[in-house]
C-alpha positions in Angstrom: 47.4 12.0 -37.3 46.2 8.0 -37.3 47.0 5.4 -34.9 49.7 4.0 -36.9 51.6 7.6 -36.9 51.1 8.0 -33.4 52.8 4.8 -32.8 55.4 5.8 -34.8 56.1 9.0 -33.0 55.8 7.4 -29.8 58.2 4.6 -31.0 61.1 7.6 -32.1 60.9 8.8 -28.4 62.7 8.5 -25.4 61.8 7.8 -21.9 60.9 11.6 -21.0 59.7 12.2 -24.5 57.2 8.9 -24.2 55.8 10.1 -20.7 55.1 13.6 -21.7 53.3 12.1 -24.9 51.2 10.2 -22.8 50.3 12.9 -20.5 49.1 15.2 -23.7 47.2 11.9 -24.6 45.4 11.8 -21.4 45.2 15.9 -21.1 43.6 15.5 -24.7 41.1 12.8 -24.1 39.8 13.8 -20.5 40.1 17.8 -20.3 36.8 19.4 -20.7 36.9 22.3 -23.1 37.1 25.0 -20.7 40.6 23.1 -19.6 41.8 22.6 -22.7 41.3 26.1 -24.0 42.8 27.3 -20.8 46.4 25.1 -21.3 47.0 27.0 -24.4 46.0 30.5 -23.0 48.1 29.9 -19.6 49.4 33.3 -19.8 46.1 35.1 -20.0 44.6 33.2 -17.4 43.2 34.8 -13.5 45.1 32.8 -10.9 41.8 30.7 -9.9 42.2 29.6 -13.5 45.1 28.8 -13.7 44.8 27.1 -9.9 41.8 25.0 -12.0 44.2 24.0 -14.4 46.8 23.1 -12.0 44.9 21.0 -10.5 43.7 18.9 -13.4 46.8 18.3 -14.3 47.5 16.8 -10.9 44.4 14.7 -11.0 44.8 13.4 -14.0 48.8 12.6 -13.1 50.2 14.9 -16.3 53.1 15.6 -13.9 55.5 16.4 -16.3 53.0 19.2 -17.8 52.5 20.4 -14.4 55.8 20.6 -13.7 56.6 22.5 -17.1 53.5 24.9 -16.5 54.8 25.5 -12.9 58.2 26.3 -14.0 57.3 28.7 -16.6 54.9 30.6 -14.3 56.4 30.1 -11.2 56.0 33.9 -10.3 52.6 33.3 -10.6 52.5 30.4 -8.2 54.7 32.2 -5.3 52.8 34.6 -3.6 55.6 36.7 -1.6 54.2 38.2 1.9 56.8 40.6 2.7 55.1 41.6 5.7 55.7 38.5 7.2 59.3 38.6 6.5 59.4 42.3 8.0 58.3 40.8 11.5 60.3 37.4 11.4 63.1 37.4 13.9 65.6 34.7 13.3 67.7 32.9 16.2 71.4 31.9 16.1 70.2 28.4 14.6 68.1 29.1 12.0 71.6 31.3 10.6 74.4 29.0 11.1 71.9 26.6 8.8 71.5 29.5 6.2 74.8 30.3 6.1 75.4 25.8 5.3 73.0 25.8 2.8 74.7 27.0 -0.7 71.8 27.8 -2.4 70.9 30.8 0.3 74.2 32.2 0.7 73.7 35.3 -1.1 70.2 36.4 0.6 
């Protein structure tokens, strides 16, 4: 692909479409190889890797790629600590504003 295509395909785009193009731009011009062999083997990677990766994107503001590798590993970026919930008392306060919020209604 030339410059003139990519300008083309950039052109065709819409708002979202032109900010995630820009953000592969910028992952592809300033990710080291070790990053950029690790976006396309996100699955396969140990959570320090994938933390590494994270955290390029965010430095290099590829938020919408971020946010699109965050969503489709989320399980992978929520570390649950059951314990903790075990032990957790709530007061009469913290469940009237549980039972307001719609989203935690069936928990």
């Amino acid at each position: 692909m030339d410059k003139k295509e990519l300008r083309k395909r950039y052109e065709e785009l819409d708002g979202m479409g032109k900010a995630l193009l820009l953000e592969k731009l910028a992952f592809c011009k300033f990710a080291d190889k070790y990053d950029f062999e690790n976006y396309f083997r996100i699955g396969e990677l140990r959570d320090s890797e994938l933390l590494c990766l994270a955290s390029f994107l965010y430095h290099q503001e590829c938020f919408l790629m971020l946010s699109d590798m965050m969503n489709r590993y989320k399980e992978r970026f929520i570390f649950s600590d059951t314990s903790i919930l075990r032990e957790f008392e709530p007061d009469d306060t913290l469940m009237e504003r549980i039972s307001r919020i719609e989203i935690l209604k069936d928990v």
